[in-house]
N, CA, C and O atoms as a GROMACS GRO file, in nm:
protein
  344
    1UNK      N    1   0.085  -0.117   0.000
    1UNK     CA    2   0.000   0.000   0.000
    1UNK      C    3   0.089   0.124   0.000
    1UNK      O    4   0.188   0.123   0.074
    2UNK      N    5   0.060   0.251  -0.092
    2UNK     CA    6   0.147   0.305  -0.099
    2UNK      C    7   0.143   0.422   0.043
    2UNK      O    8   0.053   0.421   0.128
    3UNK      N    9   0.230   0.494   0.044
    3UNK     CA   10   0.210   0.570   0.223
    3UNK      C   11   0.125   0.662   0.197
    3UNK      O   12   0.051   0.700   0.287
    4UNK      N   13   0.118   0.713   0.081
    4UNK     CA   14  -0.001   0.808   0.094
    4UNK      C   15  -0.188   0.789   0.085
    4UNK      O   16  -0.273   0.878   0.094
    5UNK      N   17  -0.206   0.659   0.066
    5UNK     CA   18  -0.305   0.568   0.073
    5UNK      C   19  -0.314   0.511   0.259
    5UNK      O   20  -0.414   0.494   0.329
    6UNK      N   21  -0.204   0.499   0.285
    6UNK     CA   22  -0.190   0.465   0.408
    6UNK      C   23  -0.220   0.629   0.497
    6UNK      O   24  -0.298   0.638   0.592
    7UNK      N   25  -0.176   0.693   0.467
    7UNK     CA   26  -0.211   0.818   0.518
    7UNK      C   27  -0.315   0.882   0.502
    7UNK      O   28  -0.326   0.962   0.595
    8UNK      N   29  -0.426   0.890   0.407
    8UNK     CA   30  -0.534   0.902   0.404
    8UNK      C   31  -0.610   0.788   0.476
    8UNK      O   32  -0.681   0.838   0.563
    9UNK      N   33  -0.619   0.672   0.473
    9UNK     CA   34  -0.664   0.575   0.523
    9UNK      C   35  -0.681   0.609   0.655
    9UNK      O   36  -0.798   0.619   0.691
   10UNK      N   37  -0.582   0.632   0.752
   10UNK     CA   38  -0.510   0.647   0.895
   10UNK      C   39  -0.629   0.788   0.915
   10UNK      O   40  -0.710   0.774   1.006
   11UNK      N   41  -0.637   0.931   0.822
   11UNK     CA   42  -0.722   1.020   0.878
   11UNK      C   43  -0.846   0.981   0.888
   11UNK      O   44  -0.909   0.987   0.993
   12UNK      N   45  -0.890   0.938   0.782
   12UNK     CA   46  -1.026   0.891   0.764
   12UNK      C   47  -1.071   0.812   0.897
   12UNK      O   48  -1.165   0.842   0.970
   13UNK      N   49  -0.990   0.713   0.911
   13UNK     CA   50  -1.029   0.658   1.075
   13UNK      C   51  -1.018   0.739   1.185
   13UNK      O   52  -1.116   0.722   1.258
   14UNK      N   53  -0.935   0.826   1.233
   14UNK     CA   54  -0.886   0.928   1.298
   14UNK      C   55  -1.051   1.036   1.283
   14UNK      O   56  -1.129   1.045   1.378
   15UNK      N   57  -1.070   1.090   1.182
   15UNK     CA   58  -1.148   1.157   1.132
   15UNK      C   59  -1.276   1.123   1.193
   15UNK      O   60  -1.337   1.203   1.264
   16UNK      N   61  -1.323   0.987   1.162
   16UNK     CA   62  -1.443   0.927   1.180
   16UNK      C   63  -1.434   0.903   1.382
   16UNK      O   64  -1.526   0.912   1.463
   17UNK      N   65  -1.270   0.868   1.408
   17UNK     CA   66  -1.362   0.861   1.563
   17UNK      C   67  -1.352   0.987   1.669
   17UNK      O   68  -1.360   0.990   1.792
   18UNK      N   69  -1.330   1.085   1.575
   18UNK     CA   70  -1.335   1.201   1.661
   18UNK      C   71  -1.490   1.294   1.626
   18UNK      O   72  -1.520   1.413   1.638
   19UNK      N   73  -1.565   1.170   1.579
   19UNK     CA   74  -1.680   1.215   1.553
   19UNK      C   75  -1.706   1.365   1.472
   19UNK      O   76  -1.764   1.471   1.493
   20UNK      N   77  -1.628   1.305   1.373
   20UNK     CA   78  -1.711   1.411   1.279
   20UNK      C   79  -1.625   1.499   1.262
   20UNK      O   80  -1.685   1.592   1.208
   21UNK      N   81  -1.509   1.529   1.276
   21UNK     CA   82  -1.414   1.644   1.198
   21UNK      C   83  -1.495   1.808   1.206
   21UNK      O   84  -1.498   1.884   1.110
   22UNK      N   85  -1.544   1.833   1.314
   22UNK     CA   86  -1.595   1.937   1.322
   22UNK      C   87  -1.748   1.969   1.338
   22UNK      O   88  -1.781   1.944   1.454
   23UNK      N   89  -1.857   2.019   1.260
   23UNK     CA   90  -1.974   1.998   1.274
   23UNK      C   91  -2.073   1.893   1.150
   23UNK      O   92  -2.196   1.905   1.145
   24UNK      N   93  -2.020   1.825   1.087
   24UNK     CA   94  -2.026   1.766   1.002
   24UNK      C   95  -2.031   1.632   1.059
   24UNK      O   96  -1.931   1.598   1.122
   25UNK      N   97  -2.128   1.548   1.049
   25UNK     CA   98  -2.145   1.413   1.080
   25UNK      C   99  -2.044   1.320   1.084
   25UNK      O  100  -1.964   1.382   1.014
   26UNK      N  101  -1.976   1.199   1.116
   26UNK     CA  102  -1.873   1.154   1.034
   26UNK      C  103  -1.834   1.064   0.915
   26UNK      O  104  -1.730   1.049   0.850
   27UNK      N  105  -1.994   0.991   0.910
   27UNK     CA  106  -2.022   0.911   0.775
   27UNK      C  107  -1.999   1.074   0.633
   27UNK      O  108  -1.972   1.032   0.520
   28UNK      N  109  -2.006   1.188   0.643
   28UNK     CA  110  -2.030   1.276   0.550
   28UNK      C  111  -1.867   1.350   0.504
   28UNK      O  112  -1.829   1.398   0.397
   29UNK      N  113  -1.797   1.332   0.638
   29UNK     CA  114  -1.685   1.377   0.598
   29UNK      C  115  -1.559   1.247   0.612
   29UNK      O  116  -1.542   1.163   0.700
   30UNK      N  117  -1.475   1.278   0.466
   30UNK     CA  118  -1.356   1.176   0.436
   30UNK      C  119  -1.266   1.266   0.420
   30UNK      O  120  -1.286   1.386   0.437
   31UNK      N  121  -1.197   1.234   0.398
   31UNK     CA  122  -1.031   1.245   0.344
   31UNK      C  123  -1.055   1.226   0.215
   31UNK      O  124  -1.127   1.131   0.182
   32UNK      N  125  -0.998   1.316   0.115
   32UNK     CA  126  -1.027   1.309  -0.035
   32UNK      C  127  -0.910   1.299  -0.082
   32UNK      O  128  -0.888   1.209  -0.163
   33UNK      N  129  -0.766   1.423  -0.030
   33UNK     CA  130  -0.681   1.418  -0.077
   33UNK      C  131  -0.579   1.442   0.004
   33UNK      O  132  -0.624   1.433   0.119
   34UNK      N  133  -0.450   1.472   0.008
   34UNK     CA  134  -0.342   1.445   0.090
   34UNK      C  135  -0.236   1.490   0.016
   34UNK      O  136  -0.191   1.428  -0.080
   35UNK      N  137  -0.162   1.675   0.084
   35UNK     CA  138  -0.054   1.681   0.002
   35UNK      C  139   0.110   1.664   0.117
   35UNK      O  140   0.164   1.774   0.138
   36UNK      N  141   0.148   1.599   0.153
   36UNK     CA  142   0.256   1.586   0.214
   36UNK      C  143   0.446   1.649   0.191
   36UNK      O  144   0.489   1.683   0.081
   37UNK      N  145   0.502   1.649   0.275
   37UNK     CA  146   0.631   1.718   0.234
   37UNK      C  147   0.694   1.584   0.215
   37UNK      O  148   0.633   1.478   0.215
   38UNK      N  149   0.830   1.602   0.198
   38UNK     CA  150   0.977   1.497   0.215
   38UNK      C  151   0.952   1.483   0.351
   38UNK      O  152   0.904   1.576   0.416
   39UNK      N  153   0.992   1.321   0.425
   39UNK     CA  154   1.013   1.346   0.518
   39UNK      C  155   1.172   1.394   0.580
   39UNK      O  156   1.281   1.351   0.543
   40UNK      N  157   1.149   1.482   0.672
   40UNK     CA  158   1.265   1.521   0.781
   40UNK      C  159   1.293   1.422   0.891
   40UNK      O  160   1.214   1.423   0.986
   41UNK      N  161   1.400   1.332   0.893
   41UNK     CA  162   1.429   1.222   1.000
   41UNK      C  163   1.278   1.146   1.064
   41UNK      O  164   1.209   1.075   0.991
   42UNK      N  165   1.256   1.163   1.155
   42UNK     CA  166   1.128   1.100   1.136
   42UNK      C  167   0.985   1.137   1.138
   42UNK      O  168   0.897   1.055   1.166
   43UNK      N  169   0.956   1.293   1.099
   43UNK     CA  170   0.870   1.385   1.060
   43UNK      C  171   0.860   1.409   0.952
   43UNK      O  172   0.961   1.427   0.883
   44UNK      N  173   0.683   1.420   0.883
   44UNK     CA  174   0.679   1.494   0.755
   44UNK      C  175   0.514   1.561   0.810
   44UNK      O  176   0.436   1.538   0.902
   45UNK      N  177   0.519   1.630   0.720
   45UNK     CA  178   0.384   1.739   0.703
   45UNK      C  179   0.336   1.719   0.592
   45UNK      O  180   0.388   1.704   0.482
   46UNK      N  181   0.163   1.722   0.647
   46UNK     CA  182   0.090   1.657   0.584
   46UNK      C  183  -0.011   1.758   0.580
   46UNK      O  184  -0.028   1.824   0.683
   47UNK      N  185  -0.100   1.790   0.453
   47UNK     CA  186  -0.254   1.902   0.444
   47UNK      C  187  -0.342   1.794   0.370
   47UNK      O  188  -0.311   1.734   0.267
   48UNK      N  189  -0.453   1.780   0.439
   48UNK     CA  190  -0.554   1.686   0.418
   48UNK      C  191  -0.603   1.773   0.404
   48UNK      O  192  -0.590   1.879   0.465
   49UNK      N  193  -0.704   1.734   0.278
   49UNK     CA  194  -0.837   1.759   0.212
   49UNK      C  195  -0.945   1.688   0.237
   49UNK      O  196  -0.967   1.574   0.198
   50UNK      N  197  -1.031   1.774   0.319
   50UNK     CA  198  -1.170   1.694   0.340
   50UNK      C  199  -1.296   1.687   0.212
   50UNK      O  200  -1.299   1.759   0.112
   51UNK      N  201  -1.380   1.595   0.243
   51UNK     CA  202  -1.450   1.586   0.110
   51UNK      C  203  -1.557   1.742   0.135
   51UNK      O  204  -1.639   1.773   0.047
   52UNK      N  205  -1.547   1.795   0.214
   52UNK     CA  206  -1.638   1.911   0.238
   52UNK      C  207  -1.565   2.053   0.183
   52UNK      O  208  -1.616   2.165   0.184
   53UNK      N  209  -1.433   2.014   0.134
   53UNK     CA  210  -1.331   2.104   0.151
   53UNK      C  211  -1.258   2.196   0.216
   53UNK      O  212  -1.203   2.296   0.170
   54UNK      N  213  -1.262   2.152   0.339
   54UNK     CA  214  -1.223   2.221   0.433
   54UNK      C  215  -1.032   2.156   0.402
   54UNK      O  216  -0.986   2.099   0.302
   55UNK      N  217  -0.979   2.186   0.498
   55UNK     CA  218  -0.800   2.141   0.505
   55UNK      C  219  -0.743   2.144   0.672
   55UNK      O  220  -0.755   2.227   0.761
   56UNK      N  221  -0.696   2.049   0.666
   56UNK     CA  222  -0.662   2.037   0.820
   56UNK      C  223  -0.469   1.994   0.790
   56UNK      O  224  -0.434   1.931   0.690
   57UNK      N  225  -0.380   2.039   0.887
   57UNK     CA  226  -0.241   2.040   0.907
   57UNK      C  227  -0.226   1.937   0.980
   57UNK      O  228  -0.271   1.940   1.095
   58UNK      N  229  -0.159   1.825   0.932
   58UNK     CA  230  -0.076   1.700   1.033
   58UNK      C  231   0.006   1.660   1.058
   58UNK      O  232   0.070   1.674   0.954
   59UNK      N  233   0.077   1.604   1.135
   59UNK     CA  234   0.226   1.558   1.168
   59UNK      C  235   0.224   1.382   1.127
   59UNK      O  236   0.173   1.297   1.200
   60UNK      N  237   0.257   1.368   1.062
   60UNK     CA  238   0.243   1.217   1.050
   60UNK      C  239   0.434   1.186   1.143
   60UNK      O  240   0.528   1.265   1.131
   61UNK      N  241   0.439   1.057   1.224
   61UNK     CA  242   0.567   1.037   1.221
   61UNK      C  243   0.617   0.865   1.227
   61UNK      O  244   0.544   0.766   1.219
   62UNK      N  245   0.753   0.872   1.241
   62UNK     CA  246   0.750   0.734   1.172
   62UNK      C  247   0.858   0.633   1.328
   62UNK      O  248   0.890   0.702   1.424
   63UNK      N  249   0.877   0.563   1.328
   63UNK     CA  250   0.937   0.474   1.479
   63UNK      C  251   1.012   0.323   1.363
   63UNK      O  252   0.937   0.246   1.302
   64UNK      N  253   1.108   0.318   1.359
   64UNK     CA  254   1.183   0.249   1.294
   64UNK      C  255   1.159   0.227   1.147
   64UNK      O  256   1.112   0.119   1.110
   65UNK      N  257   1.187   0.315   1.068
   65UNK     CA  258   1.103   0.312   0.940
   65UNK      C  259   0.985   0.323   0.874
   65UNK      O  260   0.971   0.351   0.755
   66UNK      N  261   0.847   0.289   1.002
   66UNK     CA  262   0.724   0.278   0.992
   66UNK      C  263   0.664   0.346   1.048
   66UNK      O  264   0.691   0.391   1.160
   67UNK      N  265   0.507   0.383   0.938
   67UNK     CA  266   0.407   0.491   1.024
   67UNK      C  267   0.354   0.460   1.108
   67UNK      O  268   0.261   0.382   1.125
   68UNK      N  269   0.448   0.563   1.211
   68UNK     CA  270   0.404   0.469   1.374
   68UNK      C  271   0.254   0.638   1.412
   68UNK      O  272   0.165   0.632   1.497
   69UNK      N  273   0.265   0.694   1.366
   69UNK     CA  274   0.113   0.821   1.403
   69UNK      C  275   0.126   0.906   1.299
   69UNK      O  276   0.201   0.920   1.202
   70UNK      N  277  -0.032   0.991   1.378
   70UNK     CA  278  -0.059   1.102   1.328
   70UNK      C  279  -0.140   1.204   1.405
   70UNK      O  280  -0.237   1.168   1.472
   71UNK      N  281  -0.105   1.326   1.397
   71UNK     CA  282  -0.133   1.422   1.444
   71UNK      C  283  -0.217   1.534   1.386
   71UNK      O  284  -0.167   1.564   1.278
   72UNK      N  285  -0.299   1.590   1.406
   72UNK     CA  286  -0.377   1.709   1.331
   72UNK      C  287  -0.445   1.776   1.425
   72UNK      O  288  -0.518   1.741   1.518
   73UNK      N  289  -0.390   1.932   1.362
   73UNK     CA  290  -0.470   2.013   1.464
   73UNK      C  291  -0.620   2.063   1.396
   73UNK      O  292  -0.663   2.135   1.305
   74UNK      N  293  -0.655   1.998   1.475
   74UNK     CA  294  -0.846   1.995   1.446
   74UNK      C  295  -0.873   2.173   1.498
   74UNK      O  296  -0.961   2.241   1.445
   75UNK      N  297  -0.800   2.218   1.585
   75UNK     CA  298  -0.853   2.349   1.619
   75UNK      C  299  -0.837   2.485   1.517
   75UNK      O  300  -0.883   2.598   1.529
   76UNK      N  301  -0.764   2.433   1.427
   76UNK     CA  302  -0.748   2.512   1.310
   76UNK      C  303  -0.777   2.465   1.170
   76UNK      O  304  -0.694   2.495   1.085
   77UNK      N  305  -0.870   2.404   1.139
   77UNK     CA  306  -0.907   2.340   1.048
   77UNK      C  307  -0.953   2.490   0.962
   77UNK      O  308  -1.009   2.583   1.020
   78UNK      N  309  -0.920   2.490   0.833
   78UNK     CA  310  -0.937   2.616   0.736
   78UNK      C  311  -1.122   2.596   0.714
   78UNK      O  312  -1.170   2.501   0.651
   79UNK      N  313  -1.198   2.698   0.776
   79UNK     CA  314  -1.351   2.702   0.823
   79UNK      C  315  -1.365   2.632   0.901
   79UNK      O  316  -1.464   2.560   0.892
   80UNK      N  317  -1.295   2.620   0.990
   80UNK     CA  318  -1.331   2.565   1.141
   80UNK      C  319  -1.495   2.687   1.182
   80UNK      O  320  -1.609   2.650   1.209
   81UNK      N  321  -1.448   2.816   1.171
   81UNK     CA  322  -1.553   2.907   1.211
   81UNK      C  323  -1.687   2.918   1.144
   81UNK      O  324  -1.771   3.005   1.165
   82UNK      N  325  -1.695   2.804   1.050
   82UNK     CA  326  -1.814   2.811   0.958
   82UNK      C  327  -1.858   2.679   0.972
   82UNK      O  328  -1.798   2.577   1.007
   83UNK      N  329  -1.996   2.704   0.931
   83UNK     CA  330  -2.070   2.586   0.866
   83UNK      C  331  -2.021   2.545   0.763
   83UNK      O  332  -1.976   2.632   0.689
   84UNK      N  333  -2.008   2.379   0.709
   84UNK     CA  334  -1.958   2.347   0.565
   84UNK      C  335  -2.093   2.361   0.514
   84UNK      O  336  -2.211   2.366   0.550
   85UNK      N  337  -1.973   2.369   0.350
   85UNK     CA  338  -2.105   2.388   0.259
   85UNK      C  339  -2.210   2.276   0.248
   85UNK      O  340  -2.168   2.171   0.297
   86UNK      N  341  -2.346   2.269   0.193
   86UNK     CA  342  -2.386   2.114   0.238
   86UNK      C  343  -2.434   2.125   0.091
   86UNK      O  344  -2.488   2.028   0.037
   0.00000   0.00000   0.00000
């Protein structure tokens, strides 16, 4: 599986059990797209695209070669202060 399949995969679950990525149900909002950097030793940065289009900032990091997490700050999600569009 390639890591960026794995990394969308990983929000989408993440996504779904933090109930809902904001005010948005969580069956309604996914992970659509995923633009990531190089990683730096065992950090890279990650901007997820929600299917609502909103964008959220993550830390993905890695523990002996492998994606051992991920991180996203949900408190700054780009229209955090809005309703998504429906």
């Amino acid at each position: 599986m390639r890591k960026t399949t794995r990394i969308t995969l990983a929000i989408t679950v993440i996504c779904m059990a933090l109930a809902g990525c904001g005010s948005a149900p969580a069956h309604e909002v996914r992970s659509i797209d995923s633009q990531c950097s190089a990683w730096r030793g065992n950090l890279r940065e990650c901007v997820i695209t929600l299917t609502d289009t909103r964008q959220v900032g993550c830390i993905v990091y890695s523990t002996n070669g492998k994606q051992a997490g991920l991180s996203c700050d949900w408190s700054h999600v780009s229209g955090a202060d809005k309703e998504p569009a429906r």
